[in-house]
N, C-alpha and C positions, 0 to 999 in steps of 0.2 A: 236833578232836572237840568240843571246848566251841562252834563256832560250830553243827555240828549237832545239840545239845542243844537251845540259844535257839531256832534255827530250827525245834525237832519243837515247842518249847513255845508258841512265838508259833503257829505255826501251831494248835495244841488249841486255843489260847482263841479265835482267831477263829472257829475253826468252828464252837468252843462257848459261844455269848457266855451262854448258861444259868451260866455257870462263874461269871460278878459274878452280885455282891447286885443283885437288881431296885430300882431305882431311879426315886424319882418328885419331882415338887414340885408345893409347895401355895402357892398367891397369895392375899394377903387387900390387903384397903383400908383404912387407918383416918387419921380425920383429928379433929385438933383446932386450938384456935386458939392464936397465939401473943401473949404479952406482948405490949402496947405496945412499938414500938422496936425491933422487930426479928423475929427469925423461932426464939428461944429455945424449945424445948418441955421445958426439963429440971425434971421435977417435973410434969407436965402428963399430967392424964389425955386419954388417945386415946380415940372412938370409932371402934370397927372391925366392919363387918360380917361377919355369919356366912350360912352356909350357909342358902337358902330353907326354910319350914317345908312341912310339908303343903300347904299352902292359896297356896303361892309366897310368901308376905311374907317380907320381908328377918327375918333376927334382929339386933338390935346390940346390943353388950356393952362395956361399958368396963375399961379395962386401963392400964399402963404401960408403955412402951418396954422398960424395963428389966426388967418380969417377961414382957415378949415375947422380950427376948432370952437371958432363960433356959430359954426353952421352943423355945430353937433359930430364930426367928425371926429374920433380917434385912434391913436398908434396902435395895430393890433402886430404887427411885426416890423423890424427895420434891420436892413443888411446893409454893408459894408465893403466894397470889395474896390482895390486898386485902381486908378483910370489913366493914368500916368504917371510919369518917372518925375511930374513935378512936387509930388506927394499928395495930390488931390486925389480923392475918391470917389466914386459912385457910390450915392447912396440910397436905395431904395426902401417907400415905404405901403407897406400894406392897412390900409385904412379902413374903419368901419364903422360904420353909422344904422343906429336902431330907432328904424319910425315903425311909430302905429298909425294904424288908423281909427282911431277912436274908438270907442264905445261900441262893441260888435250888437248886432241887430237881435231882438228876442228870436228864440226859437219859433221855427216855424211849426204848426200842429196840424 
């Protein structure tokens, strides 16, 4: 009896995939440089782009990692690459953050 329980249940949620939270993710860019000596950014503000304005230009804002990752943002990729001959680098990071929106709506009949 308990396996035709699982089996009515599994079977509702597939039919009704309405039944999850709608689910989405948001990507941003942001990079700064790092010390001399290495690829360090901790204390280090980031430049990270926003969302274009009216007119298409980029918007950028400066922030912290760490008030990024209060705000639900994490490291989904980070590069590395030379910026000068004084040993600092560019360091770019690809950031990602997963919102719902709650509790999606009963199906409609």
């Amino acid at each position: 009896m308990r396996t035709a329980h699982f089996l009515l249940l599994t079977s509702a949620l597939v039919l009704n995939p309405s039944a999850f939270a709608a689910e989405s993710h948001e990507l941003m860019m942001c990079n700064t440089y790092s010390g001399g000596g290495g690829v360090s950014v901790k204390g280090r503000t980031l430049k990270c782009e926003g969302e274009p304005d009216a007119r298409g230009y980029s918007k950028f804002w400066t922030t912290s990692l760490t008030d990024l990752y209060g705000q639900g943002w994490r490291v989904e990729f980070m590069s590395a690459y030379p910026a000068s001959s004084s040993g600092e680098a560019t360091v770019t990071f690809l950031l990602n953050r997963t919102t719902t929106s709650g509790p999606a709506l009963p199906a409609q009949k």
